[in-house]
PQR file of N, CA, C, O and H, with PARSE charges and radii, in Angstrom:
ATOM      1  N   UNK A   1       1.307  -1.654 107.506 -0.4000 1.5000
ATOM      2  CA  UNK A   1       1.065  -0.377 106.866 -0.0000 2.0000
ATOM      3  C   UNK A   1       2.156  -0.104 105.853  0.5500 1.7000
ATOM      4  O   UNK A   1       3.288  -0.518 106.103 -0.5500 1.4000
ATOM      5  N   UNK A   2       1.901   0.604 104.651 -0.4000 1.5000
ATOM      6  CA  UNK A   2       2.431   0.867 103.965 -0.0000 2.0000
ATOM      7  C   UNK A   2       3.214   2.508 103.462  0.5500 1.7000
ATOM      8  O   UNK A   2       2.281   3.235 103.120 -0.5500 1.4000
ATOM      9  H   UNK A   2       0.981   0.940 104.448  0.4000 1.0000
ATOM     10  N   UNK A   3       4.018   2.958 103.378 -0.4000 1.5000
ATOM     11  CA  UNK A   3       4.487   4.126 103.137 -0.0000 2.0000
ATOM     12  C   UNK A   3       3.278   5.397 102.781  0.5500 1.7000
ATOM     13  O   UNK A   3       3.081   6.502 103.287 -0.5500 1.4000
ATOM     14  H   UNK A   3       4.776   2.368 103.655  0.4000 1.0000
ATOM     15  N   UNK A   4       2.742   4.792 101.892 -0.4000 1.5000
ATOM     16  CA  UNK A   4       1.808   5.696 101.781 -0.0000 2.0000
ATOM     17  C   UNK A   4       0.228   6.102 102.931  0.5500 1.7000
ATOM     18  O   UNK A   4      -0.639   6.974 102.978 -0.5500 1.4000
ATOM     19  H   UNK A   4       2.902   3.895 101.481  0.4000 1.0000
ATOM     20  N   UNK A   5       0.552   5.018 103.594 -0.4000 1.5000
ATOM     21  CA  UNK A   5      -0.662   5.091 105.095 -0.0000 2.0000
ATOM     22  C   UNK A   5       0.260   6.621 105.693  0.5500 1.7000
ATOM     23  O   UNK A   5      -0.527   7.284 106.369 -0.5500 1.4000
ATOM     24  H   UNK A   5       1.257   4.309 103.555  0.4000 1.0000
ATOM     25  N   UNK A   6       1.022   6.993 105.650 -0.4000 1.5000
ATOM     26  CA  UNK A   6       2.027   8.270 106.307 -0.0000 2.0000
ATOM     27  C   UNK A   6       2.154   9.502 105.263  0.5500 1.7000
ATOM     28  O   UNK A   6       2.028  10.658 105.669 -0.5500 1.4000
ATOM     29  H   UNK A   6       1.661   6.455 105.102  0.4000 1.0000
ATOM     30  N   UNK A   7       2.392   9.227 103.986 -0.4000 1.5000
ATOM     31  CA  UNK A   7       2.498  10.263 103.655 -0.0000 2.0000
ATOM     32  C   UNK A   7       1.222  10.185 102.207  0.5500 1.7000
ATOM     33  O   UNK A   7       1.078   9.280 101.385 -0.5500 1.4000
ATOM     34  H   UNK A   7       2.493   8.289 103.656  0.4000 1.0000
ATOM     35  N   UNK A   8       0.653  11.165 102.307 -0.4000 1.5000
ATOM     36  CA  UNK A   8      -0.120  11.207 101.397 -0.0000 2.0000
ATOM     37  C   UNK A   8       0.201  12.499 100.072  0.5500 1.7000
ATOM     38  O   UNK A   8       0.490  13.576 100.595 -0.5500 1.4000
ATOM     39  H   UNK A   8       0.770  11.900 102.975  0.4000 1.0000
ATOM     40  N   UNK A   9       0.194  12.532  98.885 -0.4000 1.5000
ATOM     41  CA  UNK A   9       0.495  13.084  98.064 -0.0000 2.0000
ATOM     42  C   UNK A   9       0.325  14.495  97.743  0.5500 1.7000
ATOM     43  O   UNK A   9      -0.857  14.834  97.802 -0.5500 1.4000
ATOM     44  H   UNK A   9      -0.041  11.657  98.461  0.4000 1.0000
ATOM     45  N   UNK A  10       1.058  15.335  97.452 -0.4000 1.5000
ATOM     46  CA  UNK A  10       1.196  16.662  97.605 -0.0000 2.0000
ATOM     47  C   UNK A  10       2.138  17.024  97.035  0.5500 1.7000
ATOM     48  O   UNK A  10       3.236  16.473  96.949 -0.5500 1.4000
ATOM     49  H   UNK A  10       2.018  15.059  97.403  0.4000 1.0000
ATOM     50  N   UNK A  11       1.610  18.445  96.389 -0.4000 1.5000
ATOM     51  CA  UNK A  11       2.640  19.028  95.773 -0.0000 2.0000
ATOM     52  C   UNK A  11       3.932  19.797  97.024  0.5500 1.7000
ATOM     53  O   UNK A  11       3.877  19.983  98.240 -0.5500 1.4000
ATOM     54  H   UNK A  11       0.718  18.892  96.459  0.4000 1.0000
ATOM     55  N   UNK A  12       5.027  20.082  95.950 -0.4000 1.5000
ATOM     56  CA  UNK A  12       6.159  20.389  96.548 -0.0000 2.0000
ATOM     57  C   UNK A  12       5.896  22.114  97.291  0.5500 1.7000
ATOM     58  O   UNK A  12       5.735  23.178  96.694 -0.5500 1.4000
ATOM     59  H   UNK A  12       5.071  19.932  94.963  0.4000 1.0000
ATOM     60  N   UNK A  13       5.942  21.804  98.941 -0.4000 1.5000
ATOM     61  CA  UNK A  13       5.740  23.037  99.125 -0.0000 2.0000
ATOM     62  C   UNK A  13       7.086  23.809  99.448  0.5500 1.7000
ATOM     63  O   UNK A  13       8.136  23.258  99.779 -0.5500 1.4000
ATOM     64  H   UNK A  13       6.074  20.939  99.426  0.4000 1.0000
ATOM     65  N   UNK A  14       6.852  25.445  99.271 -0.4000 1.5000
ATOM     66  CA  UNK A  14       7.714  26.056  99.576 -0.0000 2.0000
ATOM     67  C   UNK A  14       8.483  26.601 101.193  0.5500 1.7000
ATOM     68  O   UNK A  14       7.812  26.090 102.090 -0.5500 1.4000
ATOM     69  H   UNK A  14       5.999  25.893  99.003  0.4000 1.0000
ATOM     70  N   UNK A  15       9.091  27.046 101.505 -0.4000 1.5000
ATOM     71  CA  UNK A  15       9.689  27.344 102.662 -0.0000 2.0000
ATOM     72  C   UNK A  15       8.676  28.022 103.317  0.5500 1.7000
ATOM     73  O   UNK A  15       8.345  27.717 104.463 -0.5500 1.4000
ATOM     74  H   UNK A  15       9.636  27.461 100.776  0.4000 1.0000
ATOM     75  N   UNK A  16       8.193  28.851 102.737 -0.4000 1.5000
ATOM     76  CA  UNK A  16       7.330  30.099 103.250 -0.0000 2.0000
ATOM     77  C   UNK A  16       5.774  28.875 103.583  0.5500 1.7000
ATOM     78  O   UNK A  16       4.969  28.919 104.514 -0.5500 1.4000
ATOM     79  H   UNK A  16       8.461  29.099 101.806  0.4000 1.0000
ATOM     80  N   UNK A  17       5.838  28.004 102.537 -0.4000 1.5000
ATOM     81  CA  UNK A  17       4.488  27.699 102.887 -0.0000 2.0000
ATOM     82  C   UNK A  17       4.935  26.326 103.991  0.5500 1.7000
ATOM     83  O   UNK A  17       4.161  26.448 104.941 -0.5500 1.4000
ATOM     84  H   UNK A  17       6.492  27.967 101.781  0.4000 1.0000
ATOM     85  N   UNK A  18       5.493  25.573 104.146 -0.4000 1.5000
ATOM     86  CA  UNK A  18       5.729  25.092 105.149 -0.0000 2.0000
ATOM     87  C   UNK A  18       5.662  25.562 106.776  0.5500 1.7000
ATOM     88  O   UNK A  18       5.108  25.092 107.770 -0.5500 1.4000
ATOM     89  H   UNK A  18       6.121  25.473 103.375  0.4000 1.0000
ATOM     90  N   UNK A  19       6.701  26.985 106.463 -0.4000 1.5000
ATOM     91  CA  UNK A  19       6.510  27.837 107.510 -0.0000 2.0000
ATOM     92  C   UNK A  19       5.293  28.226 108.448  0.5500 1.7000
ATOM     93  O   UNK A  19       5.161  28.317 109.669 -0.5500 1.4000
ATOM     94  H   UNK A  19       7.151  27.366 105.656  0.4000 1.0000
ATOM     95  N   UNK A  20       4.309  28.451 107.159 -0.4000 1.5000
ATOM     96  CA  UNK A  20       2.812  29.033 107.657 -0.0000 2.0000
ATOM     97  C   UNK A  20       2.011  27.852 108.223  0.5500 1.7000
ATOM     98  O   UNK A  20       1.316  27.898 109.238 -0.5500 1.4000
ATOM     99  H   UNK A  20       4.416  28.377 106.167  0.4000 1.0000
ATOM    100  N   UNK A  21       2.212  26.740 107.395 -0.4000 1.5000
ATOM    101  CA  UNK A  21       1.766  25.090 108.105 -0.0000 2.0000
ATOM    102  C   UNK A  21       1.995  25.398 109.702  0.5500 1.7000
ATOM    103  O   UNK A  21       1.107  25.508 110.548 -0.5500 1.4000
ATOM    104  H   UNK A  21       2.777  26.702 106.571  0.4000 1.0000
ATOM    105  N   UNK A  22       3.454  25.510 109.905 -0.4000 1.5000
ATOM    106  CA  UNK A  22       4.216  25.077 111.044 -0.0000 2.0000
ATOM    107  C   UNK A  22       3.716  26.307 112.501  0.5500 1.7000
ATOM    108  O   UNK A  22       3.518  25.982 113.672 -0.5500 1.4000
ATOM    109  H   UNK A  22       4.175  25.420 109.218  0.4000 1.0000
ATOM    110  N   UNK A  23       3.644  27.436 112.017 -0.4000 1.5000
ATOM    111  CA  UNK A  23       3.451  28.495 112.806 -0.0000 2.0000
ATOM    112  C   UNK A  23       2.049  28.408 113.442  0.5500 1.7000
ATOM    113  O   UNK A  23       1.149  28.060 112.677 -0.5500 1.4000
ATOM    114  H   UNK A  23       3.806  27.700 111.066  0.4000 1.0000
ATOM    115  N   UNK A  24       1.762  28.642 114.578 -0.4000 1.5000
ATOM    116  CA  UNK A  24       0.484  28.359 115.809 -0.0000 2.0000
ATOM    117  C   UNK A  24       0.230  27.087 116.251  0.5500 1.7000
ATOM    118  O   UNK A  24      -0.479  26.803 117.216 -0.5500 1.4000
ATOM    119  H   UNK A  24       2.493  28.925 115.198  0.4000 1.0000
ATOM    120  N   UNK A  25       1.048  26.018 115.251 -0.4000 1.5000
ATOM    121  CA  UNK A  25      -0.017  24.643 115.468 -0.0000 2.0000
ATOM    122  C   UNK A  25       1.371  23.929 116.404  0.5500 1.7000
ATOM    123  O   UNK A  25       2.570  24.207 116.437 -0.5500 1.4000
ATOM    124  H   UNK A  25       1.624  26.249 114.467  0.4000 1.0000
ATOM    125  N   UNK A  26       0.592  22.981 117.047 -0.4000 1.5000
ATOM    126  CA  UNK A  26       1.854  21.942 118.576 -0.0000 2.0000
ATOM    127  C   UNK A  26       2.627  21.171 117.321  0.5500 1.7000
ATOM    128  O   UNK A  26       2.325  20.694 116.227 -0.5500 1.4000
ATOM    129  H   UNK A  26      -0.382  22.756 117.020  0.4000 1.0000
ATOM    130  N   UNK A  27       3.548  21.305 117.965 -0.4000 1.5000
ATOM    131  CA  UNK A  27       4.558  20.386 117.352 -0.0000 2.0000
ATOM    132  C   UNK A  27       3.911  19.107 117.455  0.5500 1.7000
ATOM    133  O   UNK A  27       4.268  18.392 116.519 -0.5500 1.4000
ATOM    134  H   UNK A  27       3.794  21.692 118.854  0.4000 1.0000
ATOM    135  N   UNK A  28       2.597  18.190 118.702 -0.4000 1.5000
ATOM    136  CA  UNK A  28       2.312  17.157 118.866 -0.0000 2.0000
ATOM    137  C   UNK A  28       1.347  16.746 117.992  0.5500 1.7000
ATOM    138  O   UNK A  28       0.913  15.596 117.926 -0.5500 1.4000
ATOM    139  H   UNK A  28       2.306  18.770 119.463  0.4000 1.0000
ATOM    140  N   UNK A  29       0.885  17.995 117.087 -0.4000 1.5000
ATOM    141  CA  UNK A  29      -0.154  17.498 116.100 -0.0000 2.0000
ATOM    142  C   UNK A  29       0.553  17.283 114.854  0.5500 1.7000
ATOM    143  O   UNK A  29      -0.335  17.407 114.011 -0.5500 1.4000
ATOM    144  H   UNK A  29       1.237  18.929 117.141  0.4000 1.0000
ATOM    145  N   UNK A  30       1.712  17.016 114.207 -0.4000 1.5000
ATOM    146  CA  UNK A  30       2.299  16.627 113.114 -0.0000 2.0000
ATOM    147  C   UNK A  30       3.259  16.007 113.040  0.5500 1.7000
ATOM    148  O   UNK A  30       3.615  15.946 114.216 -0.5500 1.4000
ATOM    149  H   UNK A  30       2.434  16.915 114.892  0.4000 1.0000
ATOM    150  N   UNK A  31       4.309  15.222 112.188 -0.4000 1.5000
ATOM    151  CA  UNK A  31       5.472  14.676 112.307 -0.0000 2.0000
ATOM    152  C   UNK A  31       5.980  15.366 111.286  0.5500 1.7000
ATOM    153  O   UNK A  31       5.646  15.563 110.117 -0.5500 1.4000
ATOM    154  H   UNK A  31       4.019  15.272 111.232  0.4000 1.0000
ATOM    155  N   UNK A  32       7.252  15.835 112.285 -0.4000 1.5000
ATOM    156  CA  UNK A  32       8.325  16.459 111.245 -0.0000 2.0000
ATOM    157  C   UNK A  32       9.651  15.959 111.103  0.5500 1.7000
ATOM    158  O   UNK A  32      10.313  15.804 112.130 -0.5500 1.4000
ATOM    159  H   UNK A  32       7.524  15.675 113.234  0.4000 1.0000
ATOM    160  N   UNK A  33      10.195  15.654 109.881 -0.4000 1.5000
ATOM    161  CA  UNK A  33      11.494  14.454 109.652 -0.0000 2.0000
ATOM    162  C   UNK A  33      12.455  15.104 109.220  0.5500 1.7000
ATOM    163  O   UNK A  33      11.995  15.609 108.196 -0.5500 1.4000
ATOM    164  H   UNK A  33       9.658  15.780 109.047  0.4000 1.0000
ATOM    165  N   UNK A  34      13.681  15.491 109.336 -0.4000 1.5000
ATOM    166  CA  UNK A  34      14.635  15.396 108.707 -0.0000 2.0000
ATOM    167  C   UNK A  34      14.961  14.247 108.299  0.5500 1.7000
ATOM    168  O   UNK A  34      14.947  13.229 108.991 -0.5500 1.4000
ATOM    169  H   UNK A  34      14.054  15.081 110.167  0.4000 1.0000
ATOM    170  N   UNK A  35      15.348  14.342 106.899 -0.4000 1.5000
ATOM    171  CA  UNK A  35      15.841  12.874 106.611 -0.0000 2.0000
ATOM    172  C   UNK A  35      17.062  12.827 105.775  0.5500 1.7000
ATOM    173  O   UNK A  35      17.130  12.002 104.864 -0.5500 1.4000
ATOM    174  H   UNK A  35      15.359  15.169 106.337  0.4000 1.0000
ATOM    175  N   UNK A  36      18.269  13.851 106.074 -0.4000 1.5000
ATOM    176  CA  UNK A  36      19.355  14.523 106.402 -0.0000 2.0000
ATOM    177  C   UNK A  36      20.366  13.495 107.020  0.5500 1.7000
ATOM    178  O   UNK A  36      20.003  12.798 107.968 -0.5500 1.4000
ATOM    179  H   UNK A  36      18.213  14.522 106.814  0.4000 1.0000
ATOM    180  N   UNK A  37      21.631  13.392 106.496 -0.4000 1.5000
ATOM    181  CA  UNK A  37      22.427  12.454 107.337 -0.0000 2.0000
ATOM    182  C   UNK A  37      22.496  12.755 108.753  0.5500 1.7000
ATOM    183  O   UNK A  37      21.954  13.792 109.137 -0.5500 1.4000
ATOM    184  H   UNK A  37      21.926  13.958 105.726  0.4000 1.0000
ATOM    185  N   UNK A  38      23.053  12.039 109.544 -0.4000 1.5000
ATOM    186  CA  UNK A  38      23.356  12.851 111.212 -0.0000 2.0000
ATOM    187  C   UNK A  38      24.254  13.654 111.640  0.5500 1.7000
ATOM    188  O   UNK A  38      24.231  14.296 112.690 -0.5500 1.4000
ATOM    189  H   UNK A  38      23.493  11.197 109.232  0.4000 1.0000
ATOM    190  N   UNK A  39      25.556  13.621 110.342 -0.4000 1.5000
ATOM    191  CA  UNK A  39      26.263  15.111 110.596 -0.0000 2.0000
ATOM    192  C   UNK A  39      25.549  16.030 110.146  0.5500 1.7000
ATOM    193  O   UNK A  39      25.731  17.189 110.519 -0.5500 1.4000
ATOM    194  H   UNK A  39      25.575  13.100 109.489  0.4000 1.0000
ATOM    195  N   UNK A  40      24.604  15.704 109.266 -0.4000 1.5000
ATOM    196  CA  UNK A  40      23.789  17.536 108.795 -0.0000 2.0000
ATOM    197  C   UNK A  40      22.887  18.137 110.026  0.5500 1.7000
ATOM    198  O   UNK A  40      22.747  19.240 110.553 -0.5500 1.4000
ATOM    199  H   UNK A  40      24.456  14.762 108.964  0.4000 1.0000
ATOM    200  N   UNK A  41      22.332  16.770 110.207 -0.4000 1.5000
ATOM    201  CA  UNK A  41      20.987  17.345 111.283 -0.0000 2.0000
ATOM    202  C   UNK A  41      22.152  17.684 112.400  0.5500 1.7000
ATOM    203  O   UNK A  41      21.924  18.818 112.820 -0.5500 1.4000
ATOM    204  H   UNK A  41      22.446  15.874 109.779  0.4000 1.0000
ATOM    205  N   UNK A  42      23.142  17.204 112.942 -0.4000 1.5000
ATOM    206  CA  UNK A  42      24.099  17.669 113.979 -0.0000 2.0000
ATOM    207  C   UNK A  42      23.957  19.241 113.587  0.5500 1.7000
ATOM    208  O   UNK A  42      23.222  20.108 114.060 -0.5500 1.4000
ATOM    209  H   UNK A  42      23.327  16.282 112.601  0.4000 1.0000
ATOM    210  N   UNK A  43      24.590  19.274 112.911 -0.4000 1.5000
ATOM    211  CA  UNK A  43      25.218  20.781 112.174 -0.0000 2.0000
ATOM    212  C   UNK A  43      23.665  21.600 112.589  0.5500 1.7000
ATOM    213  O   UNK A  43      23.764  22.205 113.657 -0.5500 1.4000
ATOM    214  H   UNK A  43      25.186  18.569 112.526  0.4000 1.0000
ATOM    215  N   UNK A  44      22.544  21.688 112.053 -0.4000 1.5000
ATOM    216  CA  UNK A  44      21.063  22.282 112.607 -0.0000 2.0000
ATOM    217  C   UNK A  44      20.432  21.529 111.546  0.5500 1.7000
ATOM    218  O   UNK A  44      20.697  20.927 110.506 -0.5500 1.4000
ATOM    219  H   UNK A  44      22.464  21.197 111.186  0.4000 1.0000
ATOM    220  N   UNK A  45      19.228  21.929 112.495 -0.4000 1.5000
ATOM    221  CA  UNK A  45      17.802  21.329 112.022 -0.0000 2.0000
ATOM    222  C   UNK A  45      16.493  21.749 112.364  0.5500 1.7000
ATOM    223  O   UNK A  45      16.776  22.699 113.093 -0.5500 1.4000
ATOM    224  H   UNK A  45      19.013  22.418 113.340  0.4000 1.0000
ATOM    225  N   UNK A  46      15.133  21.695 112.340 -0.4000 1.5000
ATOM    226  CA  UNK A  46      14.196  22.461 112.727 -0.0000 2.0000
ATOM    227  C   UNK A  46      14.205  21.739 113.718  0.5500 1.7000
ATOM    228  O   UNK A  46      14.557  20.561 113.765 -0.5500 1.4000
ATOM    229  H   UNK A  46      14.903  20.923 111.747  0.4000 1.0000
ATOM    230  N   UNK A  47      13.588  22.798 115.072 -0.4000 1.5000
ATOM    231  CA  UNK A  47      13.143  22.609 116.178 -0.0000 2.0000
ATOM    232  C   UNK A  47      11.603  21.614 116.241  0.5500 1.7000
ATOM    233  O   UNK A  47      10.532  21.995 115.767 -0.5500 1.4000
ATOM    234  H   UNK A  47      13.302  23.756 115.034  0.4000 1.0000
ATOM    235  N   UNK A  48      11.884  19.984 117.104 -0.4000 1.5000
ATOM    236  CA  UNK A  48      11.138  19.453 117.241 -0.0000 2.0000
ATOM    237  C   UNK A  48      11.332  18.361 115.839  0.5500 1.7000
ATOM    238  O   UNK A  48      10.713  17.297 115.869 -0.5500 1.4000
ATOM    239  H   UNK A  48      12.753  19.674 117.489  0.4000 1.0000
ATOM    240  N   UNK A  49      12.065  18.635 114.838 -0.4000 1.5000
ATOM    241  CA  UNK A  49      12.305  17.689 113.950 -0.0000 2.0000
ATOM    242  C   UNK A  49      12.957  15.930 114.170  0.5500 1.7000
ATOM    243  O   UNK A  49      14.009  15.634 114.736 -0.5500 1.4000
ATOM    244  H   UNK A  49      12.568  19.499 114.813  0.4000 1.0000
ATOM    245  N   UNK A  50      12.231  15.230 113.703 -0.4000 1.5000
ATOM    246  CA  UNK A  50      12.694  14.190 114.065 -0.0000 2.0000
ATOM    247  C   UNK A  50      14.025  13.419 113.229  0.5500 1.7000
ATOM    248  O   UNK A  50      14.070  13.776 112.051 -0.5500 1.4000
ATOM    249  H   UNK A  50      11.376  15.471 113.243  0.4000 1.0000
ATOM    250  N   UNK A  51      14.710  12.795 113.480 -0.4000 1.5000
ATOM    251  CA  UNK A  51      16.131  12.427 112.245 -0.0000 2.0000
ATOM    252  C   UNK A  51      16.051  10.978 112.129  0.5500 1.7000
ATOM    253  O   UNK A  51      16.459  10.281 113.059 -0.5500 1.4000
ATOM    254  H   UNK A  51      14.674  12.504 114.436  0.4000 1.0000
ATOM    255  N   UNK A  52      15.463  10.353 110.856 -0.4000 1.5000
ATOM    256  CA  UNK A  52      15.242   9.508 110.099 -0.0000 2.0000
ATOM    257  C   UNK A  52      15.672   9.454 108.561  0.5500 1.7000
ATOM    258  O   UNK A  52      14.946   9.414 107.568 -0.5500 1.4000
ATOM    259  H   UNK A  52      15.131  10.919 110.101  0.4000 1.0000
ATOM    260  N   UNK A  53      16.960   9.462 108.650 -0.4000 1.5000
ATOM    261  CA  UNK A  53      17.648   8.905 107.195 -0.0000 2.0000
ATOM    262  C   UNK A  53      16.906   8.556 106.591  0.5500 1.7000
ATOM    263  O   UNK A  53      15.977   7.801 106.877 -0.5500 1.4000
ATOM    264  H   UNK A  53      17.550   9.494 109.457  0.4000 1.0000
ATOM    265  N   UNK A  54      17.269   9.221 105.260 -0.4000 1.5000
ATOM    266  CA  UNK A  54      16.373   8.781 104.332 -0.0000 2.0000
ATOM    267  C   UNK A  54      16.342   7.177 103.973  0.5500 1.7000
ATOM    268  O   UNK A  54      15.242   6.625 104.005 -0.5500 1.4000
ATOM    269  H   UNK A  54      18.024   9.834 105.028  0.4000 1.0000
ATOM    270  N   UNK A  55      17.242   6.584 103.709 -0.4000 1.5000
ATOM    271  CA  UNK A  55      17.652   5.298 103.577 -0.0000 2.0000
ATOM    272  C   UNK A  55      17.150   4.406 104.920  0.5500 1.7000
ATOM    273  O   UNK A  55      17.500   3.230 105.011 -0.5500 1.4000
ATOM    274  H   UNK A  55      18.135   7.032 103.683  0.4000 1.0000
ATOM    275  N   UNK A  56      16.379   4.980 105.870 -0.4000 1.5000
ATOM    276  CA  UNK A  56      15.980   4.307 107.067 -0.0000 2.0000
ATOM    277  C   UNK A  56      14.593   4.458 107.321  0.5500 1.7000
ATOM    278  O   UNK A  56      13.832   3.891 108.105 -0.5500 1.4000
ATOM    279  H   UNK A  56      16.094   5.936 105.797  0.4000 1.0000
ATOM    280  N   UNK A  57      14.410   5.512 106.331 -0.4000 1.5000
ATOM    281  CA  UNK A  57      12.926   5.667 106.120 -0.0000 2.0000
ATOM    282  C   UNK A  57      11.849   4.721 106.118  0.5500 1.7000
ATOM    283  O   UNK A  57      10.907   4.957 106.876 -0.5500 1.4000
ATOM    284  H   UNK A  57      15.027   5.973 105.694  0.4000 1.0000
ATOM    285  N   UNK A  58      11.814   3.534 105.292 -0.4000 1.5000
ATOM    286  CA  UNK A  58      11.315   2.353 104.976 -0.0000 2.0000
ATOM    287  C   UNK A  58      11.193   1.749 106.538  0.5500 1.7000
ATOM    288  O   UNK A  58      10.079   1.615 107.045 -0.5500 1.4000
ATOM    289  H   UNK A  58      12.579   3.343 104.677  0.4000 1.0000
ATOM    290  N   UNK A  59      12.268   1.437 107.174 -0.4000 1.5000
ATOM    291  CA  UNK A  59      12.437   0.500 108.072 -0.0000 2.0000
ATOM    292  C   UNK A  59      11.858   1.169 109.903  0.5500 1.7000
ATOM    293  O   UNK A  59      11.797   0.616 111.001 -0.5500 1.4000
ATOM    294  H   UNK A  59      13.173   1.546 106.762  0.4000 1.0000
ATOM    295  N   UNK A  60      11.505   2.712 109.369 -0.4000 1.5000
ATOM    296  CA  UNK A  60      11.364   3.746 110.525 -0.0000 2.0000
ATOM    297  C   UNK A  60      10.014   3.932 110.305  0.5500 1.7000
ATOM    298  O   UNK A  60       9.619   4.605 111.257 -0.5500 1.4000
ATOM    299  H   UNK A  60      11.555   3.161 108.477  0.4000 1.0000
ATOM    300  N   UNK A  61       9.314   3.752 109.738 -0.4000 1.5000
ATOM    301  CA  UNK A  61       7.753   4.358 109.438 -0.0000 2.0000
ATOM    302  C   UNK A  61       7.088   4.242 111.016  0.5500 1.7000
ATOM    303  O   UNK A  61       6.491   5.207 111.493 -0.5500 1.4000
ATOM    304  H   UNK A  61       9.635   3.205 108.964  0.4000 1.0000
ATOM    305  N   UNK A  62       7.289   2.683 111.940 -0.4000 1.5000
ATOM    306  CA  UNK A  62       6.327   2.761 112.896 -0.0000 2.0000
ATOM    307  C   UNK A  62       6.770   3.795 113.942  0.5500 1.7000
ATOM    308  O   UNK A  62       6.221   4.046 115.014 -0.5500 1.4000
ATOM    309  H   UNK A  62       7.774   1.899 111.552  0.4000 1.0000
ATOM    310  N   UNK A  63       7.627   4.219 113.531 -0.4000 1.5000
ATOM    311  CA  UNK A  63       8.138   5.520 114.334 -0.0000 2.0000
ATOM    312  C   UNK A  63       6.923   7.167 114.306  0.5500 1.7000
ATOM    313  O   UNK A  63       6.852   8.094 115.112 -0.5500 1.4000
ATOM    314  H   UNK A  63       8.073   4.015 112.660  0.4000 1.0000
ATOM    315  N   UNK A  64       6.164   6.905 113.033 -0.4000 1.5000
ATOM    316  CA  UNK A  64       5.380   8.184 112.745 -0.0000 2.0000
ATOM    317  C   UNK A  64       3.802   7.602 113.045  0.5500 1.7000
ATOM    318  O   UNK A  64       3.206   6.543 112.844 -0.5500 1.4000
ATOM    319  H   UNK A  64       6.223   6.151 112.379  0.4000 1.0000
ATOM    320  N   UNK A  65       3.524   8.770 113.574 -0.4000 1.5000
ATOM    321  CA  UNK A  65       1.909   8.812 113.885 -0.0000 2.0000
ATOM    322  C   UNK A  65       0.893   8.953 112.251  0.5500 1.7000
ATOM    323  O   UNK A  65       0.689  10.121 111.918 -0.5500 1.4000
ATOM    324  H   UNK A  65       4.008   9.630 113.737  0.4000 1.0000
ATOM    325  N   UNK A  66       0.347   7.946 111.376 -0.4000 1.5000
ATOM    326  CA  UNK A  66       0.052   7.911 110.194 -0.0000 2.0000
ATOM    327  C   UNK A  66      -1.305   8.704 110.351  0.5500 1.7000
ATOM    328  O   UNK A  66      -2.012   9.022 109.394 -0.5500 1.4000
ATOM    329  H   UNK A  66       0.513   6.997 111.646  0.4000 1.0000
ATOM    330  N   UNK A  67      -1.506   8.906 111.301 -0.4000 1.5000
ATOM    331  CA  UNK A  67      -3.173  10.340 111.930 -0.0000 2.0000
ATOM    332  C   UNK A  67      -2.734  11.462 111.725  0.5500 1.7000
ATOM    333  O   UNK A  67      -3.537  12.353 112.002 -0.5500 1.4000
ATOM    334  H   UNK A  67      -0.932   8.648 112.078  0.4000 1.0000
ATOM    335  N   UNK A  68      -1.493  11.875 111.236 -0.4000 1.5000
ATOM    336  CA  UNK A  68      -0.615  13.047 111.511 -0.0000 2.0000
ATOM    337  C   UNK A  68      -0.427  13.489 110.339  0.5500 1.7000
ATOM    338  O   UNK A  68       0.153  12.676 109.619 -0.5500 1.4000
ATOM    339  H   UNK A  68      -0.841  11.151 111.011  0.4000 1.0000
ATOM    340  N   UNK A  69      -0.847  15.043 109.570 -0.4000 1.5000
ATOM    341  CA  UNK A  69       0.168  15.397 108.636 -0.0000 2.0000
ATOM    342  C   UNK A  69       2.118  15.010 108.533  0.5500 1.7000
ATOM    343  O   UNK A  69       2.900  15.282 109.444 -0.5500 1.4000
ATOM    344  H   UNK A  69      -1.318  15.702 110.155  0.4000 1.0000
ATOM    345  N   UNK A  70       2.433  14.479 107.472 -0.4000 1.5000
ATOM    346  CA  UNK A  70       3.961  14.611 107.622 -0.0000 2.0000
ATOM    347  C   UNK A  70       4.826  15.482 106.954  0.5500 1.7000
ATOM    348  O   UNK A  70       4.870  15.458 105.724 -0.5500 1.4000
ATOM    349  H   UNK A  70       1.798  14.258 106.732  0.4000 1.0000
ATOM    350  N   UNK A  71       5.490  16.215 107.578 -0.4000 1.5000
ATOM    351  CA  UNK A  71       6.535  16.991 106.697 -0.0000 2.0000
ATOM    352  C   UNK A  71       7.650  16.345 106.783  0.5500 1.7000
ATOM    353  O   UNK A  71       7.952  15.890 107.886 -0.5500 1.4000
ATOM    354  H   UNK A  71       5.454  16.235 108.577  0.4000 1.0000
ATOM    355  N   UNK A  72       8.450  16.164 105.762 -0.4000 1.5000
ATOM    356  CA  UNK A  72       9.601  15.590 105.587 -0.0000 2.0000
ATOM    357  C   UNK A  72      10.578  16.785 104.949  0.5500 1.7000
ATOM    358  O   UNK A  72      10.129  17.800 104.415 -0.5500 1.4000
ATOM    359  H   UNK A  72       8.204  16.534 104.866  0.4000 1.0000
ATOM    360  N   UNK A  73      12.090  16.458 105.113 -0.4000 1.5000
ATOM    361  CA  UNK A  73      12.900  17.619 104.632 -0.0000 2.0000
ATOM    362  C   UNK A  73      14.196  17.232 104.433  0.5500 1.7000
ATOM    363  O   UNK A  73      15.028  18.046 104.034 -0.5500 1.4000
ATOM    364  H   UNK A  73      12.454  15.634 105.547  0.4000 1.0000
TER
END
């Protein structure tokens, strides 16, 4: 599979609209990434977010459910 089997193309959403994504629905129906070094995500991060460097991204994909909306951050 290829990067794009996970994330499919979309414009840049905002906080607020992410938010509204995120609000009622299980955390088990989407993948959510920080992709934040590990002192940032240390420091906080969203609840249920997963921490996949960006630079590890490539090599982490079979880590994400590609059935799944992805938010990345």
């Amino acid at each position: 599979m290829g990067l794009m089997d996970y994330f499919k193309p979309v414009s840049a959403w905002s906080v607020d609209q992410v938010r509204e994504f995120l609000k009622g629905r299980d955390p088990a129906d989407y993948n959510l990434v920080d992709v934040r070094q590990p002192e940032e995500y240390a420091q906080v991060h969203l609840p249920g977010a997963r921490l996949i460097p960006l630079g590890e991204l490539t090599k982490r994909m079979a880590e994400l459910n590609p059935g799944k909306p992805t938010i990345a951050y």
